[in-house]
TORKEKOL-624612 format. One record per residue (C-alpha): residue in one letter; x, y, z. Coordinates in steps of 0.001 Angstrom, whole numbers, padded with zeros to 6 digits, always signed. Layout:
<recs>
AXYZ/...
</recs>
This chain:
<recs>
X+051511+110662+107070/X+053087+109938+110237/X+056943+109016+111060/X+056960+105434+111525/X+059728+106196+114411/X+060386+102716+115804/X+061617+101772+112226/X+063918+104792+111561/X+064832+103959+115168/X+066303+100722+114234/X+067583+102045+110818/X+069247+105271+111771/X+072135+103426+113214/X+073177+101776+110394/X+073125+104403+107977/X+076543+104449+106566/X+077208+101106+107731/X+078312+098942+104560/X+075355+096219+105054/X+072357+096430+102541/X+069245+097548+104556/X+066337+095100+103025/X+062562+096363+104438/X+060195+093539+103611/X+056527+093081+104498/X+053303+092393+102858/X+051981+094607+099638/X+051029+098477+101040/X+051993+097769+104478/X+054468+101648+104123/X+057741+100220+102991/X+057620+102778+100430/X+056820+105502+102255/X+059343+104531+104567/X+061784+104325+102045/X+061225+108191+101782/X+060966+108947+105085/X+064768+107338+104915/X+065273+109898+102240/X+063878+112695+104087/X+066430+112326+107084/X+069377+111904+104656/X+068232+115148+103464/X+068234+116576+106966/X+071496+115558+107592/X+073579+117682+105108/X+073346+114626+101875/X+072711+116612+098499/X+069881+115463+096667/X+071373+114362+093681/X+073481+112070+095775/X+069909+110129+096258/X+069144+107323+093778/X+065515+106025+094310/X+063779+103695+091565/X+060225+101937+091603/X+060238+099057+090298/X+057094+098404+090235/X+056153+101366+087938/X+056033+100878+084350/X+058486+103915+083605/X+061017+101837+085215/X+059863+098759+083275/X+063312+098370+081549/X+065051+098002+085082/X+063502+094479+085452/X+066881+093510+083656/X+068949+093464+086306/X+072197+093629+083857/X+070019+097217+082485/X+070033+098405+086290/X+073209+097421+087045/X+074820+099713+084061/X+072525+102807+084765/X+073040+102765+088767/X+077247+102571+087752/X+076768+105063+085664/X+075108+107442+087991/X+077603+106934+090922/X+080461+107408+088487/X+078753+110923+087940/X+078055+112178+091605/X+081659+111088+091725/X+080920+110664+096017/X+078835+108942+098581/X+075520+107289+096931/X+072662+106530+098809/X+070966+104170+096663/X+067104+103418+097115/X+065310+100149+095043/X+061055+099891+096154/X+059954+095985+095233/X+063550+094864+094102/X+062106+091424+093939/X+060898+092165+090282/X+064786+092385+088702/X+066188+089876+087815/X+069410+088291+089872/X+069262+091285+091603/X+070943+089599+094257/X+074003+090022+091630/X+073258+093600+091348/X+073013+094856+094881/X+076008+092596+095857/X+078154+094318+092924/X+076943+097893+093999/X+078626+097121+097728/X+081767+096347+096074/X+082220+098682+092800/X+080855+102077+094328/X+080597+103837+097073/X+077135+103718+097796/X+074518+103169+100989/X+071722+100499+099716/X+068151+100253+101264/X+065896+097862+099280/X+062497+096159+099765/X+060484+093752+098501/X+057242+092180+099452/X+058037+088329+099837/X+059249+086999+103213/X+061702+084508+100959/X+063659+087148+099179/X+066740+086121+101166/X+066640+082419+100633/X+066771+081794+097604/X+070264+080748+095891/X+071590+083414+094754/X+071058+085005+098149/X+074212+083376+099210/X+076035+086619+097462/X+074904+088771+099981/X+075394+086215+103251/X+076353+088692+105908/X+076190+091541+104097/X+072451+092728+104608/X+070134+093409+107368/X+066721+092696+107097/X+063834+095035+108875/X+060072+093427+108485/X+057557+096081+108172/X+053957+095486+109216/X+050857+097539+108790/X+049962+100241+111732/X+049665+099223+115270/X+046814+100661+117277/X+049518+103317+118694/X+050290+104449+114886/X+046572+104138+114148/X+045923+106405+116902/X+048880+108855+115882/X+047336+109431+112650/X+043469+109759+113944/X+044654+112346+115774/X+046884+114046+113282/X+043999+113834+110607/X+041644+115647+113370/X+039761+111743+113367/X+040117+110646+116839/X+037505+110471+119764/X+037887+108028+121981/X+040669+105079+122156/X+037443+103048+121894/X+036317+103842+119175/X+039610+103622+117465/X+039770+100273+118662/X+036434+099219+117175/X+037618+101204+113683/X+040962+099677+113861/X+038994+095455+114307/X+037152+096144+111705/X+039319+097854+108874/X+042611+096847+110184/X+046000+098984+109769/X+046735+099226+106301/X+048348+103077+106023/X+046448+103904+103181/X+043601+103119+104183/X+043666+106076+106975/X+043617+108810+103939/X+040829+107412+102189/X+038083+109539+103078/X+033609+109543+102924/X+034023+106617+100354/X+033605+102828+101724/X+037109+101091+102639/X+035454+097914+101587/X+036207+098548+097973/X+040418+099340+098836/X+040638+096446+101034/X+039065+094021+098894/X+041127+095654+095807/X+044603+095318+098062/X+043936+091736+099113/X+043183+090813+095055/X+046511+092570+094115/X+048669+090608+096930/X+046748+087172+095650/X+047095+088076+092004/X+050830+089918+091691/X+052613+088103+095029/X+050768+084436+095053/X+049202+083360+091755/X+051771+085319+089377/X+055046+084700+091497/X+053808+081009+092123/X+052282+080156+088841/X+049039+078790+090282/X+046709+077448+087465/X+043881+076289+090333/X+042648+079461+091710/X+039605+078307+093506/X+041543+076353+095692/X+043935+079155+096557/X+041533+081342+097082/X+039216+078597+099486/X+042431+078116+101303/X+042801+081107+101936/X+039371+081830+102848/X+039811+078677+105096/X+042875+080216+106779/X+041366+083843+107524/X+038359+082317+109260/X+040317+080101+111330/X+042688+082364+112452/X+044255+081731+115856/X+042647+077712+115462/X+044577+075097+116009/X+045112+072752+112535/X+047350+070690+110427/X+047738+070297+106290/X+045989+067415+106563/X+042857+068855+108296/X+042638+071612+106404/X+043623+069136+102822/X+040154+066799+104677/X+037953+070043+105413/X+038433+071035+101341/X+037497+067916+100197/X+033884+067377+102303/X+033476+071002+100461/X+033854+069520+097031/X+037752+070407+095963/X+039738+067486+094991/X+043620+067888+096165/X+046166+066316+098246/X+047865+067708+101503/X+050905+067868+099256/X+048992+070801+097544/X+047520+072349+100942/X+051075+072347+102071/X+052733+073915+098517/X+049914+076673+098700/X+049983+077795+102449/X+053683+078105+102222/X+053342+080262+099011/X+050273+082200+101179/X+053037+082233+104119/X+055548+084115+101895/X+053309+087041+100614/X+052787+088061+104322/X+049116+087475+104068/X+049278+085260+106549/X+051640+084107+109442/X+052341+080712+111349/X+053012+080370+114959/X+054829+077439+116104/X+053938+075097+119127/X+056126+074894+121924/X+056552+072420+124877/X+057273+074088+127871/X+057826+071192+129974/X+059563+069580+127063/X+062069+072343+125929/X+061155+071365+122247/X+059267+072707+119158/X+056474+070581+117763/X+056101+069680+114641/X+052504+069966+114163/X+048896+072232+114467/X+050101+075092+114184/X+048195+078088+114382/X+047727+081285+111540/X+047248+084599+112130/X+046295+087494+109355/X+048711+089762+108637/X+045911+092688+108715/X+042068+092297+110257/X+041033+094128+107799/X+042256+091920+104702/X+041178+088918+107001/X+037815+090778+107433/X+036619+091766+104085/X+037590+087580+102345/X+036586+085349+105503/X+033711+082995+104731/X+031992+083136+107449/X+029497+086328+108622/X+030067+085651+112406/X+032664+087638+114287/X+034779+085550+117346/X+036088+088479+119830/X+038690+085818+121264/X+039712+085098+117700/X+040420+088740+116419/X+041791+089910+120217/X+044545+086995+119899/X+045231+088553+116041/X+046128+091748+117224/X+048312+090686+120061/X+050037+088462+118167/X+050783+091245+115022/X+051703+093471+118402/X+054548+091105+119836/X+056086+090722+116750/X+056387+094541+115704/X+057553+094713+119308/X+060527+092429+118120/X+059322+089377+119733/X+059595+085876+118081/X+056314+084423+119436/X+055110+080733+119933/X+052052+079014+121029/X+053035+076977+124286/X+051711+074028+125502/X+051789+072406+128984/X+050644+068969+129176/X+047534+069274+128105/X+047257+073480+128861/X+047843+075650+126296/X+049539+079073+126541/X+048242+080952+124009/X+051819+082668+123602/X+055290+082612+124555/X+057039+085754+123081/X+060996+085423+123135/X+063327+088771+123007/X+066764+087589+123889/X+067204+086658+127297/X+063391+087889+127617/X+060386+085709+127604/X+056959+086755+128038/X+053988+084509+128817/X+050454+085890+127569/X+046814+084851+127998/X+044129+086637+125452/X+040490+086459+125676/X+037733+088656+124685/X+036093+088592+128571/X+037197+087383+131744/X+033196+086987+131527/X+032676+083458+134469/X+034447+082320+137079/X+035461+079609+134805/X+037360+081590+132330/X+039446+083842+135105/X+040519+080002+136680/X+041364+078952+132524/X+043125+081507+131629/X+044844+082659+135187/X+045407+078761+136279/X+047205+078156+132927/X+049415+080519+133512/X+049730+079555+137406/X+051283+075861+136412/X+054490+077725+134642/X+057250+077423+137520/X+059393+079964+136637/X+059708+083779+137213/X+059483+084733+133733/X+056547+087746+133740/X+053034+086406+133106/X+050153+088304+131380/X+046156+087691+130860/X+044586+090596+128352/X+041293+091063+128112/X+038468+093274+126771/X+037899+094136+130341/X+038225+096703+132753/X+038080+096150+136631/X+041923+094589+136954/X+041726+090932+137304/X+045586+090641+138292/X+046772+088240+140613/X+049403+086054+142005/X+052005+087868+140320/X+049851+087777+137507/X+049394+091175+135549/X+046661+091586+133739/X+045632+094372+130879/X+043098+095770+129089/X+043860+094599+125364/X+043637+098826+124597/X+045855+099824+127010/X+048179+096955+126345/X+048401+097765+122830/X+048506+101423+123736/X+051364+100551+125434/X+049829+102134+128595/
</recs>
């Protein structure tokens, strides 16, 4: 397994630092394994092992630690024992109860170094949250990039080309697992990962009683990825198909899709307006290869699954991205870092005069300086007027 660097990049400096280190992202997207590789270079610094607690709680051995007052006593216990510094390690805390009560005690009665995950984007903000205000540091963990993907091709003697990575890596996505699973179908494991994220992190978490209609919601939102829609469409498209529910319901169940990670929302922005909007916005799949193996439909949109990946690619890049819009131009997105903005245009082929003047004059009728990208399954460099454009391998290369 590869080091995922750019994480222990952003986590090295605060080892020792007395804020709780929280890794979230969806179900078998490596938090655990990054957990370890945290272990590993505490290790490699001089910490003894014993002064390294690490629990799954998601294993049944560990069952009794659900009780957060049962973990509480044991993890005291064991600190009082090492008698110094304890780094403290808790995989899938969101299973424990008030274990925002726990971790939040730890900081105060020990001397200890937490790192905790937990796959549910609304493990911070829920009430009892509020004991930990300030206190934590939050890291969101997605599934390989193409740069990873390629990292472990080559490290598991896989690779030949970038392009053929890049047609693997459409197809069957970035899941880390998935890269060790070899001469059996990865059908079966991605089908088998997206029903344990639905089952354990949407239907059991959320106490859904009408499954269908999760599950053709969700089906509606993986082939529609990168589409423009609203509650209401999506509440009006279910109910020509037979289901019976309210956009009340559509709403409820995409936000309880939203915080398993299985899917993410990209806000609209006015450019000319300086505002958010409050409406259509458009949902990308965490993974292509969850997206690919539960979409409806058989037919596969280039354009659709291009804009996927450079959207999942912005935001492991630390960018907070939104879709712009300019009077009636859209910018498929504006990707904020600080001070930074970037302005990107993705297609599958600058194939027609037509499309280069789309997607290039879009871009064109922004009046600032701010840089400006088109990417594109092509080759020959289209760039100009200031305008850069890449080939969507290279760019994800980071070539």
């Amino acid at each position: 397994m590869i080091l995922r660097q750019a994480y222990l990049d952003k986590i090295i400096p605060l080892i020792d630092k007395n804020l709780i280190k929280v890794l979230t992202g969806v179900r078998r997207s490596g938090k655990t394994v990054l957990l370890s590789q945290i272990q590993d270079l505490l290790l490699s610094r001089g910490v003894p092992k014993d002064n390294i607690i690490s629990i799954s709680l998601e294993s049944k051995k560990n069952k009794k630690f659900k009780d957060g007052d049962i973990l509480y006593e044991y993890l005291i216990s064991a600190c009082e024992n090492i008698g110094s510094k304890v780094y403290i390690f808790l995989d899938e805390i969101q299973v424990v109860s008030k274990w925002e009560e726990v971790v939040a005690s730890l900081l105060v009665d020990v001397d200890c170094d937490i790192y905790i995950s937990g796959s549910n984007s609304k493990l911070l903000s829920g009430e009892l949250a509020t004991l930990i205000a300030g206190r934590y540091i939050q890291i969101h963990v997605y599934p390989f990039t193409l740069s990873e993907a390629k990292l472990i091709q080559q490290q598991n003697g896989k690779y030949t080309s970038d392009e053929a990575l890049f047609a693997d890596y459409l197809r069957y996505g970035g899941l880390p697992m998935r890269f060790s699973l070899e001469n059996i179908s990865l059908e079966p494991y991605l089908s088998d990962t997206y029903d344990a994220i639905v089952v354990k992190d949407i239907i059991q978490r959320n106490n859904i009683k009408d499954i269908g209609l999760l599950n053709m919601i969700l089906a509606f939102l993986m082939d529609n990825i990168a589409n423009q829609f609203s509650a209401r469409s999506i509440s009006a498209a279910l109910k020509a198909n037979g289901f019976n529910t309210t956009v009340e319901t559509v709403i409820s169940y995409i936000d309880y899709i939203k915080k398993a990670m299985v899917i993410y929302s990209a806000q609209r922005y006015d450019i000319k307006g300086k505002q958010l909007l409050t409406t259509n916005e458009k949902y990308y799949a965490v993974d292509l290869g969850l997206r690919n193996c539960v979409k409806a439909s058989g037919e596969i949109d280039y354009n659709k699954l291009y804009e996927n990946i450079v959207y999942l690619e912005l935001l492991f890049r630390g960018y907070d991205v939104k879709v712009g819009k300019s009077d009636e131009y859209e910018i498929d997105f504006i990707a904020y870092k600080g001070s930074d903005i970037l302005y990107i245009q993705v297609c599958y082929l600058l194939a027609s005069p037509e499309t280069v003047e789309r997607e290039f004059g879009n871009l064109e009728r922004i009046k600032d300086n701010y840089p400006k990208y088109v990417v594109s399954g092509d080759i020959p460099d289209f760039s100009r007027n200031g305008i850069k454009h890449y080939n969507i391998i290279k760019f994800l290369l980071n070539e």
